[in-house]
N, CA, C and O atoms as a CHARMM CRD file, in Angstrom:
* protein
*
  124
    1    1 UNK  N     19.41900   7.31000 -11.40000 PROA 1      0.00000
    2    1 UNK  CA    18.49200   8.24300 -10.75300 PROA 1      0.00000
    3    1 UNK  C     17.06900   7.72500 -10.88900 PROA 1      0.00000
    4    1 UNK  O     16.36200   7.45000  -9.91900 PROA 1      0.00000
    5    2 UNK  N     16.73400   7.62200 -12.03600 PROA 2      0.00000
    6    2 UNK  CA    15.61800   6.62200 -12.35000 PROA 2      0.00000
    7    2 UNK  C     15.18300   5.57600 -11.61200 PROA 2      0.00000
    8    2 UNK  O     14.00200   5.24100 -11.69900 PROA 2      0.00000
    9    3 UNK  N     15.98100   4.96600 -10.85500 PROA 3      0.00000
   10    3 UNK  CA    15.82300   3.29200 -10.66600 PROA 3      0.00000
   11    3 UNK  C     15.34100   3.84600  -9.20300 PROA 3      0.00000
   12    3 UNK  O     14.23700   3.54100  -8.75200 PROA 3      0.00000
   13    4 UNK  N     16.38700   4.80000  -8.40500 PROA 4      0.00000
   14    4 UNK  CA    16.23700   5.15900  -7.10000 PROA 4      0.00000
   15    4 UNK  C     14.71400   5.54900  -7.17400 PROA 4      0.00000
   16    4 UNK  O     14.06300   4.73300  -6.52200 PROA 4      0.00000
   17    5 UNK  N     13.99100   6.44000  -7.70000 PROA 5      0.00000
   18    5 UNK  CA    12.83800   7.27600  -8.03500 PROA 5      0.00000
   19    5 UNK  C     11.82900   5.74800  -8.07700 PROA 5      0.00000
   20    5 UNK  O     10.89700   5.78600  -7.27400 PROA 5      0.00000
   21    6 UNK  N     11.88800   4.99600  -8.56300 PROA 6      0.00000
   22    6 UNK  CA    11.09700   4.46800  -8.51200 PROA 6      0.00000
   23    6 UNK  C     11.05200   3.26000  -7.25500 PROA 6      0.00000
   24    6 UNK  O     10.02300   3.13200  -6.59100 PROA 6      0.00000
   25    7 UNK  N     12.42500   2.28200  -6.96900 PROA 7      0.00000
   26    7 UNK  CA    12.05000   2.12700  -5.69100 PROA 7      0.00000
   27    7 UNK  C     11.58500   2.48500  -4.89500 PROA 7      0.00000
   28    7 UNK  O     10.96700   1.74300  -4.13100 PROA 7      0.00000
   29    8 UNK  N     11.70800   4.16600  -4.67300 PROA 8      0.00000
   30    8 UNK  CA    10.63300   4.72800  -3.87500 PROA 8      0.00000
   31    8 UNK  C      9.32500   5.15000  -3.93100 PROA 8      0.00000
   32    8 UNK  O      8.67600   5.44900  -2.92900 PROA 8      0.00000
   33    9 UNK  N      8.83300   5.19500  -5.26400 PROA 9      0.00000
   34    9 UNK  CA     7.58900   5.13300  -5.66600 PROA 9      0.00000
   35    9 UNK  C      7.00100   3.80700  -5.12800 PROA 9      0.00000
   36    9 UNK  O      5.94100   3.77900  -4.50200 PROA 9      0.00000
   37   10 UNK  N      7.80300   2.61700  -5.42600 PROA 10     0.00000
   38   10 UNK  CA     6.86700   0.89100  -5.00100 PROA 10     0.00000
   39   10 UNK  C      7.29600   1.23200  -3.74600 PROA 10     0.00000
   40   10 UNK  O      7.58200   0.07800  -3.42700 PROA 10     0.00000
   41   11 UNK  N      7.60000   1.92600  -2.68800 PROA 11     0.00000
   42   11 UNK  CA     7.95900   1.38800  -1.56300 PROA 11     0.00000
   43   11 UNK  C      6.83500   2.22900  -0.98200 PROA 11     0.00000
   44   11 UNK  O      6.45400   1.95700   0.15700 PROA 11     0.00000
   45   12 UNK  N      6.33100   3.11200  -1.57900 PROA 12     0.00000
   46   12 UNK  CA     5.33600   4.13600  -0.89600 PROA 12     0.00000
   47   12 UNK  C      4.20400   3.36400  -1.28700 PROA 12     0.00000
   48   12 UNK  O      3.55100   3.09800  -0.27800 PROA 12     0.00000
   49   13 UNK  N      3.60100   2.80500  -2.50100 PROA 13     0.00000
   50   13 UNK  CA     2.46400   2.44100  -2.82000 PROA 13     0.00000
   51   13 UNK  C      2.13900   1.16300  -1.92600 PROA 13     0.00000
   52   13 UNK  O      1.07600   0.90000  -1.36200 PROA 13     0.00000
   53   14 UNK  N      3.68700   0.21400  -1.94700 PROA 14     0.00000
   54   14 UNK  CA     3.03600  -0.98600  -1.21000 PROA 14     0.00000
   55   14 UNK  C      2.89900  -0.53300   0.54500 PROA 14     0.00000
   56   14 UNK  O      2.75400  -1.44100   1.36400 PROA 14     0.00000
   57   15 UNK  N      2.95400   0.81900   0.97200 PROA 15     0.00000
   58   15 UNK  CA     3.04000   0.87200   2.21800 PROA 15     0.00000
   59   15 UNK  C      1.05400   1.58200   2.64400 PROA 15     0.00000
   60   15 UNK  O      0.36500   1.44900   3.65500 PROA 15     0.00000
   61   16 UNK  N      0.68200   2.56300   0.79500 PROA 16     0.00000
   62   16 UNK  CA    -0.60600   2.71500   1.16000 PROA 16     0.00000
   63   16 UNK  C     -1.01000   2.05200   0.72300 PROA 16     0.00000
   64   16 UNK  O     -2.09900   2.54700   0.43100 PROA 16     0.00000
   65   17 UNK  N     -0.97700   0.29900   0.06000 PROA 17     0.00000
   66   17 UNK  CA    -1.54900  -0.55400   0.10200 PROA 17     0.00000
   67   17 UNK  C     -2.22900  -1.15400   1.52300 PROA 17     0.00000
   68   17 UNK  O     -3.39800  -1.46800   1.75000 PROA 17     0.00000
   69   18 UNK  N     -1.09000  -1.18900   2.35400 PROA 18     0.00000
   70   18 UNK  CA    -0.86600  -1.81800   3.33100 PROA 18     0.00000
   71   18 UNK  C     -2.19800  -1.60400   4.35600 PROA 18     0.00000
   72   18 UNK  O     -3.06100  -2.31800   4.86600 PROA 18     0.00000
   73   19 UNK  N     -1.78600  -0.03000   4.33700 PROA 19     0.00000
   74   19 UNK  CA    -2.74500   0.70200   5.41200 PROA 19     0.00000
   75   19 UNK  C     -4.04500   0.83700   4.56600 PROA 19     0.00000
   76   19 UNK  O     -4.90000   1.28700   5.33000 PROA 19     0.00000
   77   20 UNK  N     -4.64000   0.62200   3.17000 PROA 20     0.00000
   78   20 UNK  CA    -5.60000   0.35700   2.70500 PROA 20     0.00000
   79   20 UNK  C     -6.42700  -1.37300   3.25400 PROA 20     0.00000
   80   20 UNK  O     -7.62200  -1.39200   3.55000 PROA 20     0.00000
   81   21 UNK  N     -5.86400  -2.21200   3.28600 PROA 21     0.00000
   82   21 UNK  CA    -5.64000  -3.24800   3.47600 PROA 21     0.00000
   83   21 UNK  C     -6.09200  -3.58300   4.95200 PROA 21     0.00000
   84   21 UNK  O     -6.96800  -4.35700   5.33800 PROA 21     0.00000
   85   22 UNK  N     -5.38400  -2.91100   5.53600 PROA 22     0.00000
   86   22 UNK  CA    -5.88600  -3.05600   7.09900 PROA 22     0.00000
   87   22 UNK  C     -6.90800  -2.10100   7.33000 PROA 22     0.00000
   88   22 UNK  O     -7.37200  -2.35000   8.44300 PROA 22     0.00000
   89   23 UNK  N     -7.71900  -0.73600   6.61500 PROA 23     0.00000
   90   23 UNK  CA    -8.85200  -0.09800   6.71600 PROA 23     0.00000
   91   23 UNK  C    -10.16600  -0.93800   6.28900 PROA 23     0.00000
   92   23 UNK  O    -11.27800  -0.90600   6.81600 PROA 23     0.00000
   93   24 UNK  N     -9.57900  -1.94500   4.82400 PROA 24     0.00000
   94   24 UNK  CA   -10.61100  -2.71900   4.45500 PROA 24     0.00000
   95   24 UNK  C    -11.39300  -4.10000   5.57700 PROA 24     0.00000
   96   24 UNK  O    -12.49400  -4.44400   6.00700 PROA 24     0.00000
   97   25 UNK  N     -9.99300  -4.49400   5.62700 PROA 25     0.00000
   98   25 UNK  CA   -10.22600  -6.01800   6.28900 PROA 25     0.00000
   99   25 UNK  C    -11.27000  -5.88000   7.21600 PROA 25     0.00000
  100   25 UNK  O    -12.09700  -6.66700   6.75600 PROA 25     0.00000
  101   26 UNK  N    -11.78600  -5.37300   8.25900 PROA 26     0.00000
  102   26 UNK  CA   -12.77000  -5.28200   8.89100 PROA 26     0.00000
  103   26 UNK  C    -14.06300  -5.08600   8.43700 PROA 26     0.00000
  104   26 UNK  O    -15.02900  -5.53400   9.05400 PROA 26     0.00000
  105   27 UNK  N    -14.17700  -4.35700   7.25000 PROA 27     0.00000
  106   27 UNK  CA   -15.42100  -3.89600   6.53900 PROA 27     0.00000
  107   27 UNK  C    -15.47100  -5.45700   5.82800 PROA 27     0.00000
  108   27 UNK  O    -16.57000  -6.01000   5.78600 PROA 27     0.00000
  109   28 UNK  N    -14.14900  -6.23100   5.21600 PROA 28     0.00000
  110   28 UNK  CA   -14.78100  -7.23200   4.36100 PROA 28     0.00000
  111   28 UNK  C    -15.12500  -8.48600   5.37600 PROA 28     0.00000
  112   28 UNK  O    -15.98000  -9.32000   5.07700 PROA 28     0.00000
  113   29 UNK  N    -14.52400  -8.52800   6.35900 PROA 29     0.00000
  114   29 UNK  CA   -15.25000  -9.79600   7.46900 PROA 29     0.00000
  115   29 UNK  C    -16.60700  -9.19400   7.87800 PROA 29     0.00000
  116   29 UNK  O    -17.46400  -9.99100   8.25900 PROA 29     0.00000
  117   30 UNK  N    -16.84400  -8.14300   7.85200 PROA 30     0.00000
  118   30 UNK  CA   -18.19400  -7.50200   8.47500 PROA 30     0.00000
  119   30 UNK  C    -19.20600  -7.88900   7.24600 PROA 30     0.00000
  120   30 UNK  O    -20.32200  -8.22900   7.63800 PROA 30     0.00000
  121   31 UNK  N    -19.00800  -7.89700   5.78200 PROA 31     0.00000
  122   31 UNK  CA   -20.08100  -8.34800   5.44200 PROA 31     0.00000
  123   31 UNK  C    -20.14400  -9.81700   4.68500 PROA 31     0.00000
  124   31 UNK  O    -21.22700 -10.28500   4.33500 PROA 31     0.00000
């Protein structure tokens, strides 16, 4: 139960990584 719980914990974080990632990238070529 544990193991499931947390695959889905990394599967959510690396997904608002993701969309963090693509909010940044424009701001960091912009300066």
């Amino acid at each position: 139960m544990r193991e499931a719980v947390i695959a889905e914990v990394s599967t959510q974080l690396s997904e608002v990584v993701g969309v963090i990632e693509r909010h940044l990238e424009p701001t960091l070529l912009a300066v």
